[in-house]
FIVEXFI-507109 format. One record per residue (C-alpha): residue number from 0; x negated, y negated, z negated. Coordinates in Angstrom, 1 decimal. Example, Ala and Ser with C-alpha at 12.3 -4.5 7.8 and 13.67 -1.06 7.14 Angstrom:
2
(0; (-12.3; 4.5; -7.8));
(1; (-13.7; 1.1; -7.1));
// end
This chain:
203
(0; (-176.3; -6.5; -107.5));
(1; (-175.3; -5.4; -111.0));
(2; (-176.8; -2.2; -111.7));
(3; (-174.8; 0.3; -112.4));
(4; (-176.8; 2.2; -115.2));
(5; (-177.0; -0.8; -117.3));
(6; (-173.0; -1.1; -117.0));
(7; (-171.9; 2.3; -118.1));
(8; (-170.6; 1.3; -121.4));
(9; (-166.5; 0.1; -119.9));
(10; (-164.7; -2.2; -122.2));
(11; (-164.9; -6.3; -122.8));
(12; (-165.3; -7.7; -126.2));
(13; (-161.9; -9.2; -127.1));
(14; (-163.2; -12.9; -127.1));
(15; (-164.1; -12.4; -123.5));
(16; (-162.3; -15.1; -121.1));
(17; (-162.1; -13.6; -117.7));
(18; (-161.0; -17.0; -116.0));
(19; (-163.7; -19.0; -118.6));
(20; (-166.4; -16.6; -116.7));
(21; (-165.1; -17.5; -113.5));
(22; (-165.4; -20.9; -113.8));
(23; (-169.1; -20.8; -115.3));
(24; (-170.2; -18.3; -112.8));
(25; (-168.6; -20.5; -109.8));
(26; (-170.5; -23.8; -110.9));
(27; (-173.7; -21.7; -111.2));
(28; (-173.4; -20.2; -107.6));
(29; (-172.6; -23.9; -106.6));
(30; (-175.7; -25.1; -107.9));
(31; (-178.5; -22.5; -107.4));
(32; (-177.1; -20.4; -104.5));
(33; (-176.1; -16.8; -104.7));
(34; (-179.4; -15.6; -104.9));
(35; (-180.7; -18.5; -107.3));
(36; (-178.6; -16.9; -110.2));
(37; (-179.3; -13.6; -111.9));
(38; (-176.8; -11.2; -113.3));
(39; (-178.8; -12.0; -116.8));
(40; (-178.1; -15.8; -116.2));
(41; (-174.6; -15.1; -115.5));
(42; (-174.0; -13.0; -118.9));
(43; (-176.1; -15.1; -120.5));
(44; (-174.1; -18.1; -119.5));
(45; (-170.6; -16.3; -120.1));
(46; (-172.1; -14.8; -123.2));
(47; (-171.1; -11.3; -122.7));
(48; (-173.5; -7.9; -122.0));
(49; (-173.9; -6.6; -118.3));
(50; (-171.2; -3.8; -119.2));
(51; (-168.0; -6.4; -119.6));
(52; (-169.1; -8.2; -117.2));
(53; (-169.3; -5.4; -114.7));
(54; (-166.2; -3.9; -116.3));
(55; (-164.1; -7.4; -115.4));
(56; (-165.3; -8.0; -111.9));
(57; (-167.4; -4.8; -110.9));
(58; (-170.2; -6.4; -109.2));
(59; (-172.1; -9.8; -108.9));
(60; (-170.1; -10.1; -105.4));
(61; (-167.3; -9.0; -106.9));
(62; (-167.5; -12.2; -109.6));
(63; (-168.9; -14.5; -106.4));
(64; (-165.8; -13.7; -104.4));
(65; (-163.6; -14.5; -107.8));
(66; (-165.4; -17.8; -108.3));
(67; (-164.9; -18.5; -104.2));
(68; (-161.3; -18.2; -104.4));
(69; (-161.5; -20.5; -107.5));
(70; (-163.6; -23.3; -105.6));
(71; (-160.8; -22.8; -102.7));
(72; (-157.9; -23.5; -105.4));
(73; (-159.7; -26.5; -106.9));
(74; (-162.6; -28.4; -105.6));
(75; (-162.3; -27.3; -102.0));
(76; (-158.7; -27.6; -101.4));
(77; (-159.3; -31.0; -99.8));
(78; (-159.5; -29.3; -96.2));
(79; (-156.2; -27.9; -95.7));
(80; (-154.8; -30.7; -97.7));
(81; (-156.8; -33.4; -95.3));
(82; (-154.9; -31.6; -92.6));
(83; (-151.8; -31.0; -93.7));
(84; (-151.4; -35.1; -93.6));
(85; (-148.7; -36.2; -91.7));
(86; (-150.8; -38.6; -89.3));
(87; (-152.0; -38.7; -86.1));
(88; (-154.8; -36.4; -84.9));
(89; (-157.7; -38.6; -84.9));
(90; (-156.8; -39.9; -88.3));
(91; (-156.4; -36.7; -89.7));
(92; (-159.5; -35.7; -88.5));
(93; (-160.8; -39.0; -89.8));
(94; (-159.3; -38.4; -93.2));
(95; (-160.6; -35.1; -93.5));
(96; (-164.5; -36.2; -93.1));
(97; (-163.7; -38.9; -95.4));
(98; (-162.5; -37.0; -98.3));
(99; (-165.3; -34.6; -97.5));
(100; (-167.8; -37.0; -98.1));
(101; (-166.0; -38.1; -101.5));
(102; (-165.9; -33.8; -102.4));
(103; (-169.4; -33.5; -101.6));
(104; (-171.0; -36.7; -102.8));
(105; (-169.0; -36.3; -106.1));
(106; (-171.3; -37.3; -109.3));
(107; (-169.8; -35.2; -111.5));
(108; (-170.3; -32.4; -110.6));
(109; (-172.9; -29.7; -108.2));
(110; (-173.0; -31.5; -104.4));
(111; (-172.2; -30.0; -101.4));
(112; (-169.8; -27.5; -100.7));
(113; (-170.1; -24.1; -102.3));
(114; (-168.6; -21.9; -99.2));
(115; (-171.0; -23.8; -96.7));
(116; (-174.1; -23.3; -98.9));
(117; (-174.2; -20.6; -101.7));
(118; (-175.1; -17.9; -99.0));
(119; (-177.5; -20.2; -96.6));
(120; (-180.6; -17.7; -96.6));
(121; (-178.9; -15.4; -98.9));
(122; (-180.3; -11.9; -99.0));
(123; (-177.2; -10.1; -99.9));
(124; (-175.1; -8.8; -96.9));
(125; (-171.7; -9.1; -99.1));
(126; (-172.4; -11.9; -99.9));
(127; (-172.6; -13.4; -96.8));
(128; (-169.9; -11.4; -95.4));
(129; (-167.3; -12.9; -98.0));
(130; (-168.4; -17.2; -97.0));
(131; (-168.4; -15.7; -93.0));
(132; (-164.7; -14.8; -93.8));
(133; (-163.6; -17.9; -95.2));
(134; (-165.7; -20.0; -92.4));
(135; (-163.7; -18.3; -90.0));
(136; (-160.4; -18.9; -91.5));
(137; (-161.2; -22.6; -92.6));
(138; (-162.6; -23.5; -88.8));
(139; (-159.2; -21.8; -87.1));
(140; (-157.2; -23.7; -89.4));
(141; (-158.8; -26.3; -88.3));
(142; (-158.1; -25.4; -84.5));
(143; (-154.6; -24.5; -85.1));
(144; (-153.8; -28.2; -86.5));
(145; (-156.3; -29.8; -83.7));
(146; (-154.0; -27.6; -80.9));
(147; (-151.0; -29.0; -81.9));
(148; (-151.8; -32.2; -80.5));
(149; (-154.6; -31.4; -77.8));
(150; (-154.4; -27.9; -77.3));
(151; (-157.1; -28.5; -74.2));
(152; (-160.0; -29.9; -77.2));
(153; (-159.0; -27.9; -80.0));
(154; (-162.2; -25.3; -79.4));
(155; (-164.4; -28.8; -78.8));
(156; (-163.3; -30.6; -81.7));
(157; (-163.2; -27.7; -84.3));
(158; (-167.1; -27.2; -83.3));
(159; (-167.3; -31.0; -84.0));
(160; (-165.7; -31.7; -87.3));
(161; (-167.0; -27.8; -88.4));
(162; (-170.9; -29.2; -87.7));
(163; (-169.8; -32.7; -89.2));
(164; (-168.9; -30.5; -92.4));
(165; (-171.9; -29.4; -92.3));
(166; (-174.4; -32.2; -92.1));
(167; (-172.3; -33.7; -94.8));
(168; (-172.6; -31.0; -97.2));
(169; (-176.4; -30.7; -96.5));
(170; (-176.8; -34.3; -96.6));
(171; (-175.0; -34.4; -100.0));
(172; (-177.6; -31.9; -101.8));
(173; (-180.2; -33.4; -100.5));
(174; (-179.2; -36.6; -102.6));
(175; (-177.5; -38.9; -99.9));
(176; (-175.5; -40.7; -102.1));
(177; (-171.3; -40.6; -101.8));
(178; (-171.5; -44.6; -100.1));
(179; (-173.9; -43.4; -97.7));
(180; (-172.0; -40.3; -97.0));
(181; (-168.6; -42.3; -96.5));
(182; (-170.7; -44.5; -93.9));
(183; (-172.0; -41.5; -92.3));
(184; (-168.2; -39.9; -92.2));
(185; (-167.1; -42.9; -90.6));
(186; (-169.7; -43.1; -87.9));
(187; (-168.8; -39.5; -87.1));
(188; (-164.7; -39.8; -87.0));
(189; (-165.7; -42.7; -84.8));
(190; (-167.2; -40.6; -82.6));
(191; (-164.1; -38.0; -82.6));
(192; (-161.3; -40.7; -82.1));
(193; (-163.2; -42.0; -78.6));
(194; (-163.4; -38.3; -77.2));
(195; (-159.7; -38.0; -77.6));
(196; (-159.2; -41.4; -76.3));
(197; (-161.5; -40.8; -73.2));
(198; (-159.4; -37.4; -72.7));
(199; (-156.2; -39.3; -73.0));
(200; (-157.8; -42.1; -70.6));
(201; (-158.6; -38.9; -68.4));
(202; (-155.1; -37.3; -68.1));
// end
């Protein structure tokens, strides 16, 4: 948390870049975790005092949930893109894990996936209460487009793909590298496509 009687000075020096701080702040919560980065670090790194940058986003969670929304619109947008696809369900499904592992193993930049992980043993009830919210909404998206076509696995293979997710993110910042990851996504959508078939073998 930003504290408050450091920040009672309002005001932004005119050079300040609201969106630039955004950015910075959402590759430094990728990185370290919420809890790894300090409000110091994060004016440090914007290059403003704790007063403009409490003035701009009114708390550290306020600037986390700015730089959430920001991964969402850029680096994470590959999930509702992935299954917006006009394919098949087990290749969508397929497709999503695959891209997943491309996001997460990327080399140019922090690994992993910043929803999934900035708050993993994080200390800081709003902060965990802002990645909950978008874990919710990403997995029932994920439902939704799984119950258009089997509406009787949708809850199976949401849990599925949402732990596949997972592993892959952990994998990825742990070092797996992006080939291995690909493999790994493979095996996994493997796995996916022969539950639907053995449910459509079933009907």
């Amino acid at each position: 948390m930003i504290d408050k009687k450091t920040c009672a000075r309002p005001g932004r020096p005119r050079s300040f870049d609201p969106e630039a701080a955004v950015e910075t702040a959402m590759t430094l919560f990728h990185e370290r975790g919420y809890d790894g980065v300090g409000v110091a670090e994060l004016c440090a790194a914007v290059g403003v005092k704790p007063p403009s940058l409490y003035a701009a986003f009114g708390s550290k969670e306020g600037l986390f949930e700015r730089a959430l929304e920001l991964y969402l619109a850029t680096g994470g947008r590959f999930v509702a893109e992935a299954l917006a696809v006009d394919a098949g369900l087990a290749e969508t499904l397929r497709g999503l894990l695959l891209r997943a592992a491309e996001v997460y193993g990327a080399e140019d930049g922090p690994p992993g996936c910043l929803v999934m992980d900035a708050t993993r043993n994080c200390t800081d009830p709003k902060a965990r209460d802002l990645t909950a919210a978008l874990k919710r909404r990403s997995r029932q998206r994920l439902r939704d487009r799984i119950a258009r076509a089997r509406p009787d696995l949708a809850a199976e293979l949401a849990d599925h793909v949402v732990v596949a997710l997972y592993g892959l993110s952990a994998a990825a910042r742990d070092g797996m590298s992006r080939k291995a990851l690909r493999g790994v996504a493979e095996g996994l959508a493997a796995g996916i496509t022969r539950r639907i078939e053995d449910a459509d073998a079933a009907q």
